[in-house]
LUMPASE-45342 format. One record per residue (C-alpha): residue number from 1; residue in three letters; y, x, z. Coordinates in pm, 1 decimal. Layout:
N
(NUM, 'ALA', (Y, X, Z))
...
***
This chain:
291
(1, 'UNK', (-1496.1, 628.0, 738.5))
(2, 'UNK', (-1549.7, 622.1, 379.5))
(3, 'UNK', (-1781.9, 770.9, 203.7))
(4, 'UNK', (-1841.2, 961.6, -126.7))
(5, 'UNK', (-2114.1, 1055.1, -339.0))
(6, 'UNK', (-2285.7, 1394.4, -500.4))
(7, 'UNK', (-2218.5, 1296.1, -854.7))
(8, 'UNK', (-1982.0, 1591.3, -922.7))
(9, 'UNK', (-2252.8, 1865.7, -867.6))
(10, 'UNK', (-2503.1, 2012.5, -1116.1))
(11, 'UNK', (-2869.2, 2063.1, -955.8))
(12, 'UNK', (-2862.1, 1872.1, -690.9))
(13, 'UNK', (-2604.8, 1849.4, -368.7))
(14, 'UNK', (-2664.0, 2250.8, -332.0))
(15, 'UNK', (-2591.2, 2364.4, -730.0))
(16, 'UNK', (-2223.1, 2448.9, -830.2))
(17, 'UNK', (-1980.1, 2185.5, -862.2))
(18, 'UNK', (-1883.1, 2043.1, -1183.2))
(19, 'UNK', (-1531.7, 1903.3, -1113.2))
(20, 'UNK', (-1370.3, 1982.1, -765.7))
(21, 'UNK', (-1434.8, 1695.0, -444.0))
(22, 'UNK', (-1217.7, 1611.7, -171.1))
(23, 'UNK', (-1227.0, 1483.3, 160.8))
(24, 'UNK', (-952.3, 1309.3, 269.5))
(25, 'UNK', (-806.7, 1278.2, 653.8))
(26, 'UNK', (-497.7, 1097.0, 784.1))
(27, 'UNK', (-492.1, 1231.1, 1186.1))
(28, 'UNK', (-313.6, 1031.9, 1427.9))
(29, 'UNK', (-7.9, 1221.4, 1411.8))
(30, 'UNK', (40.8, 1090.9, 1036.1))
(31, 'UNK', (-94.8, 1424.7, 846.8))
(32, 'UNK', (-293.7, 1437.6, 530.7))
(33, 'UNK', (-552.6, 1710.7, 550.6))
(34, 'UNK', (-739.5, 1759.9, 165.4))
(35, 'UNK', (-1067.9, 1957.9, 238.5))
(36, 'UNK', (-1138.3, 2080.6, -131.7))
(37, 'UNK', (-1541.0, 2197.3, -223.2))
(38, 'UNK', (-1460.6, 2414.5, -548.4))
(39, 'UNK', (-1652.2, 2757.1, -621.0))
(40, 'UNK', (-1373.5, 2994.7, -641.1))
(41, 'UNK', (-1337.9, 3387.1, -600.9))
(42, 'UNK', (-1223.0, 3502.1, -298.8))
(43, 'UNK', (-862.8, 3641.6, -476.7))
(44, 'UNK', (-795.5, 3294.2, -578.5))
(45, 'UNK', (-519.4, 3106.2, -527.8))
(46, 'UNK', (-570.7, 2745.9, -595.9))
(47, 'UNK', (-353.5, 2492.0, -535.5))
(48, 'UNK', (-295.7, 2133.1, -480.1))
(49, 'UNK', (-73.9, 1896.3, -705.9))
(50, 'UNK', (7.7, 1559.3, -649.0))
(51, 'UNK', (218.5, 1382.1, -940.0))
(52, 'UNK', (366.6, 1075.9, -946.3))
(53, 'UNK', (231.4, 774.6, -1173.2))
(54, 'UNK', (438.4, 732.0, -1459.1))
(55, 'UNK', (478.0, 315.3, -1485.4))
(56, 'UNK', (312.8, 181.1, -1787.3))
(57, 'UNK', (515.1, 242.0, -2125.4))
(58, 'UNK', (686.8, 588.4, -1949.6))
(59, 'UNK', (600.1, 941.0, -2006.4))
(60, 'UNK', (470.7, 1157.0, -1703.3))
(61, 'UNK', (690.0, 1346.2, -1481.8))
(62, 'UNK', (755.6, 1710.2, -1454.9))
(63, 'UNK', (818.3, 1717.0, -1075.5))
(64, 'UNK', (551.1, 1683.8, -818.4))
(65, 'UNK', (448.3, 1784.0, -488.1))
(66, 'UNK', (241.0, 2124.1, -463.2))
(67, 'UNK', (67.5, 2298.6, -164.0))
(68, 'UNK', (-173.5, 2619.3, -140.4))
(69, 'UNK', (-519.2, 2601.9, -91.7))
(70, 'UNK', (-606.7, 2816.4, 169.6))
(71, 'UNK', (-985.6, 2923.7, 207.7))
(72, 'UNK', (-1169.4, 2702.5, 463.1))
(73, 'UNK', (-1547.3, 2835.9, 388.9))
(74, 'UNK', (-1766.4, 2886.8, 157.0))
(75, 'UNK', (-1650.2, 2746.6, -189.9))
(76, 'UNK', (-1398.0, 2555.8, 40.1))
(77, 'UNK', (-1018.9, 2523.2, 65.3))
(78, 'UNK', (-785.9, 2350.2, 263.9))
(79, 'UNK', (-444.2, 2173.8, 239.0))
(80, 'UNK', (-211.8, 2007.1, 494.0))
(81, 'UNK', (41.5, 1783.7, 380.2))
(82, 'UNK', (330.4, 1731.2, 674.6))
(83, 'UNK', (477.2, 1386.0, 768.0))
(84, 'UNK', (817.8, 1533.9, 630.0))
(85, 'UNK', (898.4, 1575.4, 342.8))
(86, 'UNK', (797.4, 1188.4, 239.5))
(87, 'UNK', (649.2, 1128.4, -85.7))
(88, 'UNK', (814.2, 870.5, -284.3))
(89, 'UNK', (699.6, 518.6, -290.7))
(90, 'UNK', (458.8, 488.0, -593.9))
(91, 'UNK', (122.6, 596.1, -681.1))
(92, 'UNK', (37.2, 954.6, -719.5))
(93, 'UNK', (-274.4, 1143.9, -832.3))
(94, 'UNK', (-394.1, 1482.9, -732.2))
(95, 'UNK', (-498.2, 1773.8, -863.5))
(96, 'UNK', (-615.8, 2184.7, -806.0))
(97, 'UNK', (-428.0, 2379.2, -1029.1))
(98, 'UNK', (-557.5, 2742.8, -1065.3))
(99, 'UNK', (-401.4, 3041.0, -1220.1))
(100, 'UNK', (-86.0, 2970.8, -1445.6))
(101, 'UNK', (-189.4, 2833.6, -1754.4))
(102, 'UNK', (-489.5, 2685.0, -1669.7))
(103, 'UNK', (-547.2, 2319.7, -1706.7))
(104, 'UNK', (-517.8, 2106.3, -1401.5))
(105, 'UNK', (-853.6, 1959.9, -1293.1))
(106, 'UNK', (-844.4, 1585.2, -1126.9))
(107, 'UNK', (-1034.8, 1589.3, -745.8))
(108, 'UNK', (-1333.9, 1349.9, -723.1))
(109, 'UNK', (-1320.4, 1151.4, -403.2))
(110, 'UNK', (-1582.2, 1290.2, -100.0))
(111, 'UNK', (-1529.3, 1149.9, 252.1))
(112, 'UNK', (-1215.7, 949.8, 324.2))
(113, 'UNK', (-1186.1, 990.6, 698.1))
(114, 'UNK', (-886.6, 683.8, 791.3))
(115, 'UNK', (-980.9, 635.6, 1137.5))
(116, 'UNK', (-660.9, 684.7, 1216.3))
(117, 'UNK', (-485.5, 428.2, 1011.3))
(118, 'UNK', (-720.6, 126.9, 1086.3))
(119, 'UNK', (-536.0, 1.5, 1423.8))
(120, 'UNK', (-226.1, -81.4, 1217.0))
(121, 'UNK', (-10.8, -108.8, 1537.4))
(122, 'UNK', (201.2, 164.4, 1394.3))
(123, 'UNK', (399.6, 246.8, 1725.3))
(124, 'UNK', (638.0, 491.4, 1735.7))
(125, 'UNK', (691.8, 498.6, 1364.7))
(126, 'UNK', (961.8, 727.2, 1286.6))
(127, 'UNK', (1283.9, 533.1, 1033.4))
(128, 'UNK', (1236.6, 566.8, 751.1))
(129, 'UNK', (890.8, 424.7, 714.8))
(130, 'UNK', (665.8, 656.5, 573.0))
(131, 'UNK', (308.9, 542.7, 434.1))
(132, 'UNK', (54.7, 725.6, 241.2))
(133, 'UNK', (-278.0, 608.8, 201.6))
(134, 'UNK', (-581.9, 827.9, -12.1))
(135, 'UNK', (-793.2, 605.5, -235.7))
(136, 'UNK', (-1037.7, 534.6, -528.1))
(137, 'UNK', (-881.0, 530.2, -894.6))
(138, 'UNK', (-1068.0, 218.0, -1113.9))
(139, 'UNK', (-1231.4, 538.0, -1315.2))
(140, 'UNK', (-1323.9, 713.3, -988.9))
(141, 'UNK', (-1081.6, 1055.7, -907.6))
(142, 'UNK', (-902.4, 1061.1, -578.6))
(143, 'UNK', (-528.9, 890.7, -553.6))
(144, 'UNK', (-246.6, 874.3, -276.3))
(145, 'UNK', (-77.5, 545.8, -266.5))
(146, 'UNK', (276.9, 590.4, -75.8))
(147, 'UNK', (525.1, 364.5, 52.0))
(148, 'UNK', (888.7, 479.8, 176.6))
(149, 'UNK', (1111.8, 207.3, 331.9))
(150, 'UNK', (1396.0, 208.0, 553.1))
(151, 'UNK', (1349.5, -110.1, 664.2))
(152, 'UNK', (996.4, -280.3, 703.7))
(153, 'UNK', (855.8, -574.5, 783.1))
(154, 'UNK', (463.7, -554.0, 864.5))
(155, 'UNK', (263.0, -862.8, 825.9))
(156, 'UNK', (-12.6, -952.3, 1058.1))
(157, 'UNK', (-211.7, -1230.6, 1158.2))
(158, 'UNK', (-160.7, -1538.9, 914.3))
(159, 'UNK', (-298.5, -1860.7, 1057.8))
(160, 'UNK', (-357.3, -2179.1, 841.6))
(161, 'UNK', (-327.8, -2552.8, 924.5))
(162, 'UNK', (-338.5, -2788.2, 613.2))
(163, 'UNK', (-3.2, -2778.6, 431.6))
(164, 'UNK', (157.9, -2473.2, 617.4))
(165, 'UNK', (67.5, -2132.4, 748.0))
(166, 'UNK', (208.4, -1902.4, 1008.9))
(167, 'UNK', (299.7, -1567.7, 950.8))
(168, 'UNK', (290.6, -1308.7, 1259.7))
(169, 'UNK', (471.6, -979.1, 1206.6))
(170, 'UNK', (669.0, -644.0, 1347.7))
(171, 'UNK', (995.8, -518.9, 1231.8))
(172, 'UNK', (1112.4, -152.3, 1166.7))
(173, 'UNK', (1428.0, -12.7, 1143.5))
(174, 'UNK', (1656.9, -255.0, 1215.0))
(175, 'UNK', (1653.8, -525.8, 1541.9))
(176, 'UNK', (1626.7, -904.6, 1517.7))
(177, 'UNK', (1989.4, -1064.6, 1583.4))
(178, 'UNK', (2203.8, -1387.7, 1618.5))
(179, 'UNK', (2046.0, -1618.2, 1316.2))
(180, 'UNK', (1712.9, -1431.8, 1230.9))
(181, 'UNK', (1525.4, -1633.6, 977.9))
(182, 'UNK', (1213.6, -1595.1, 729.7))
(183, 'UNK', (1401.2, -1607.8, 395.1))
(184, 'UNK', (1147.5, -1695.2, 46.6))
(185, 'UNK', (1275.2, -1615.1, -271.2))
(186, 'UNK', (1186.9, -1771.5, -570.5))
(187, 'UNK', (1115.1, -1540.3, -845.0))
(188, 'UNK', (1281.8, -1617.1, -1132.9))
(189, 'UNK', (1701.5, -1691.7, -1291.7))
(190, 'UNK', (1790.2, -1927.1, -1023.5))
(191, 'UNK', (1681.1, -1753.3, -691.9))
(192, 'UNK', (1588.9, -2028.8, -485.4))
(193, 'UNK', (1602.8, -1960.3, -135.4))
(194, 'UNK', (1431.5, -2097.9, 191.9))
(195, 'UNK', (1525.8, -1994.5, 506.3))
(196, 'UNK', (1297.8, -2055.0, 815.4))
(197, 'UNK', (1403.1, -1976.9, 1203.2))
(198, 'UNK', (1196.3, -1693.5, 1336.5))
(199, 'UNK', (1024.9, -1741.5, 1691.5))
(200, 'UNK', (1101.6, -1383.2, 1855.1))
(201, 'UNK', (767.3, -1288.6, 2065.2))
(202, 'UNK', (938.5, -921.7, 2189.6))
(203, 'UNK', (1143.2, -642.3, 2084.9))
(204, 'UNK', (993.4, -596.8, 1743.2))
(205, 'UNK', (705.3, -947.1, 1701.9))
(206, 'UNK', (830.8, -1225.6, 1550.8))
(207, 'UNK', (691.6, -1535.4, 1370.5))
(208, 'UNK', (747.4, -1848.1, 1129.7))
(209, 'UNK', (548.5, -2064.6, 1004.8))
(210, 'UNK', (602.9, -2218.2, 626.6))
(211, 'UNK', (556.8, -2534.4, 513.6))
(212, 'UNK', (452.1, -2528.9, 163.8))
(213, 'UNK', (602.2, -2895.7, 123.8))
(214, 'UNK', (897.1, -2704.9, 134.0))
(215, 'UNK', (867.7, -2489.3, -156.5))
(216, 'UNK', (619.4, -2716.5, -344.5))
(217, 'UNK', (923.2, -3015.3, -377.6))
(218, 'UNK', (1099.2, -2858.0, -704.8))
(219, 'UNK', (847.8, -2568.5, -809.5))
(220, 'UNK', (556.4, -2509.5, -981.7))
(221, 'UNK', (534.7, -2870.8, -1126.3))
(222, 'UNK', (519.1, -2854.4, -1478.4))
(223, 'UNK', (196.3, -2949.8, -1551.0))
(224, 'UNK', (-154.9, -2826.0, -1644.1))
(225, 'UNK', (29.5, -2565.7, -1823.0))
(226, 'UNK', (273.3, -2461.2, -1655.3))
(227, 'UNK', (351.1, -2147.6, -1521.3))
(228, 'UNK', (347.2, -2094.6, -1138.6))
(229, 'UNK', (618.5, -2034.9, -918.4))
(230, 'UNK', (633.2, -1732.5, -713.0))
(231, 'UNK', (823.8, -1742.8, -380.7))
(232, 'UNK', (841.2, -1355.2, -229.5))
(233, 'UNK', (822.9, -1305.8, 174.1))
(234, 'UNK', (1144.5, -1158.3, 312.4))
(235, 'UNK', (1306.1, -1102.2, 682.1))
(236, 'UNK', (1654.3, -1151.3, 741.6))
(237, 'UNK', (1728.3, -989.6, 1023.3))
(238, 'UNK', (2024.0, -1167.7, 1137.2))
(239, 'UNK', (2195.5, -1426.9, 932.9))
(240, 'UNK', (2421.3, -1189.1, 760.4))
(241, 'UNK', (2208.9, -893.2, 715.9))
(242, 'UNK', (2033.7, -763.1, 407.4))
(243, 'UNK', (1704.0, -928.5, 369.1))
(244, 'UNK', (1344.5, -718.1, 432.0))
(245, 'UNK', (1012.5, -749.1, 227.9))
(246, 'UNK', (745.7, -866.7, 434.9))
(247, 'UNK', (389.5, -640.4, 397.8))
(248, 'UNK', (109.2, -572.2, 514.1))
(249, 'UNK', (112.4, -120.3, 475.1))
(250, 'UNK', (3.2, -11.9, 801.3))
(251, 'UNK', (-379.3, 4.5, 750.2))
(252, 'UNK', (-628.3, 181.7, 535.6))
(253, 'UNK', (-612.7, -69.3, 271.8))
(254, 'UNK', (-429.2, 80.6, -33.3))
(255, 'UNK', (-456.9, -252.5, -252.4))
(256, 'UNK', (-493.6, -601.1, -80.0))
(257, 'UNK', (-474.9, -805.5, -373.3))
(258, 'UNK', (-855.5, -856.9, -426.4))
(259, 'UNK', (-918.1, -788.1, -101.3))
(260, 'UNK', (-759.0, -1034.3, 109.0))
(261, 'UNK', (-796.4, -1373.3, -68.6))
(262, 'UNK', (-645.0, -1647.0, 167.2))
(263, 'UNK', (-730.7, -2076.4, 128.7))
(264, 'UNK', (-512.7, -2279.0, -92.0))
(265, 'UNK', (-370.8, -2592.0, -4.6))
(266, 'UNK', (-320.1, -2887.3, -240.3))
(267, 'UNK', (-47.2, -3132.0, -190.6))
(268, 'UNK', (-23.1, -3356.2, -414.1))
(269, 'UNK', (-9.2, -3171.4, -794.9))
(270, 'UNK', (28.0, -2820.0, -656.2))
(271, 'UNK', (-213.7, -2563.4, -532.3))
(272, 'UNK', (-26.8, -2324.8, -297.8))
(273, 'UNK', (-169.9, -1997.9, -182.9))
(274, 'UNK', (-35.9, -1681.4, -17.3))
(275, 'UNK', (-172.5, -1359.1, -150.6))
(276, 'UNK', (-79.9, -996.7, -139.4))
(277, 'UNK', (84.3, -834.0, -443.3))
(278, 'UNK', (8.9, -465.9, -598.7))
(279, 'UNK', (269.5, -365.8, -418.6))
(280, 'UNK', (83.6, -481.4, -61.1))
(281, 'UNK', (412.6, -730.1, 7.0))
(282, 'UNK', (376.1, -1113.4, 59.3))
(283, 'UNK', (447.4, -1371.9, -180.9))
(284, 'UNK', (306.9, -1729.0, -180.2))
(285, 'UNK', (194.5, -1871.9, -520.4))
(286, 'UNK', (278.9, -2282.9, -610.6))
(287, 'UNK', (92.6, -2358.8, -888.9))
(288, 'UNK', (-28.9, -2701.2, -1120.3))
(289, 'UNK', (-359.9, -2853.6, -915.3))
(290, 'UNK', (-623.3, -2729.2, -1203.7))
(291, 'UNK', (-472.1, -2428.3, -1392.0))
***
């Protein structure tokens, strides 16, 4: 459980709140419950807006997702937001709206209760794949971070021994076939590709293992200043079948990037080093020994 502060109150924990707080609960059957504390009259009816993030450079949306408030207490109200509908993939930040006309007011994070979430297993996940995490903003209000794929790939374990790794993980929504293989992608105009066999370890486990002599030979070797190359983590299924991103989503961990920080390796003039993107999804990183 996570835990949140008093800072939004005036007078002490007991005096009226200043900006509305919310605890935040993902149960075990996948529902996000939004306990709001918010002084209110009793004929009030507040309630709940989450918007999507415009990317950076783009105006904000319109649309967005709203729910009632209903009373849950004393200065408290309540929403519950269903597995279905999905929200889209993307950030999106929440907020009570009150009579028409008024001006939306951000929540301030309280208790984030993710109990539920921290297993991971994610058995009996329903197709499409359907994630939604609360979290933190960097200047502190309360944020969903979603994720809606068809297909998934969930990382797990990642073992390390000197120039390779090995990458455990469970598919969803589609079935490993004749010619499965680990495919890496090399960002960039000419699309590299290396495929690796997968080792089947059930219906849904799998895992490869990647040596990073492989994509180290003809990448990230420009020198000191060079740029790095970027190989992204897919699935292929079977060897005709569209390829799958490879992530790590089935946790309480809304951002990984700073969070899970794996060794680097050095062969020769390259670093290499798998990390999480902003996006959660694998990618390994070859880069000039020293940049």
């Amino acid at each position: 459980m996570n835990g949140g502060t008093n800072g939004g109150t005036k007078d002490g924990p007991n005096g009226p709140v200043d900006k509305p707080r919310a605890d935040a609960t993902v149960d075990a059957e996948g529902r996000f419950v939004v306990s709001v504390t918010m002084p209110l009259p009793d004929t009030a009816r507040p309630r709940l807006l989450l918007r999507p993030r415009p990317p950076k450079g783009r105006s904000e949306q319109e649309t967005g997702r709203v729910v009632a408030l209903e009373p849950a207490g004393q200065d408290r109200w309540r929403a519950v937001l269903d597995v279905a509908p999905a929200l889209e993939e993307g950030r999106w930040d929440m907020y009570v709206l009150g009579a028409p006309g008024e001006e939306r007011l951000p929540l301030l994070p309280g208790l984030r209760d993710l109990r539920a979430l921290v297993s991971g297993a994610g058995d009996g996940r329903a197709s499409p794949l359907a994630v939604r995490i609360p979290y933190v903003t960097k200047d502190g209000r309360l944020a969903v971070r979603a994720w809606l794929r068809a297909t998934h790939a969930e990382a797990g374990r990642i073992d390390f021994s000197g120039d390779s790794m090995t990458v455990t993980a469970r598919l969803f929504g589609a079935r490993l076939g004749e010619g499965a293989a680990a495919s890496l992608h090399r960002r960039g105009r000419d699309g590299a590709e290396r495929r690796i066999t997968l080792r089947p370890e059930g219906d849904q486990d799998f895992a490869f293992t990647v040596d990073y002599r492989d994509l180290s030979a003809d990448g990230g070797q420009g020198g000191a200043g060079a740029a790095p190359a970027i190989w992204d983590v897919y699935v292929r299924p079977a060897a005709d079948a569209p390829r799958i991103r490879v992530a790590r989503l089935l946790d309480d961990v809304a951002d990984r990037k700073t969070v899970f920080v794996y060794p680097a390796a050095t062969l020769g003039g390259v670093t290499v080093r798998p990390y999480y993107t902003v996006d959660n999804d694998l990618a390994v990183e070859v880069a000039p020994a020293g940049r």
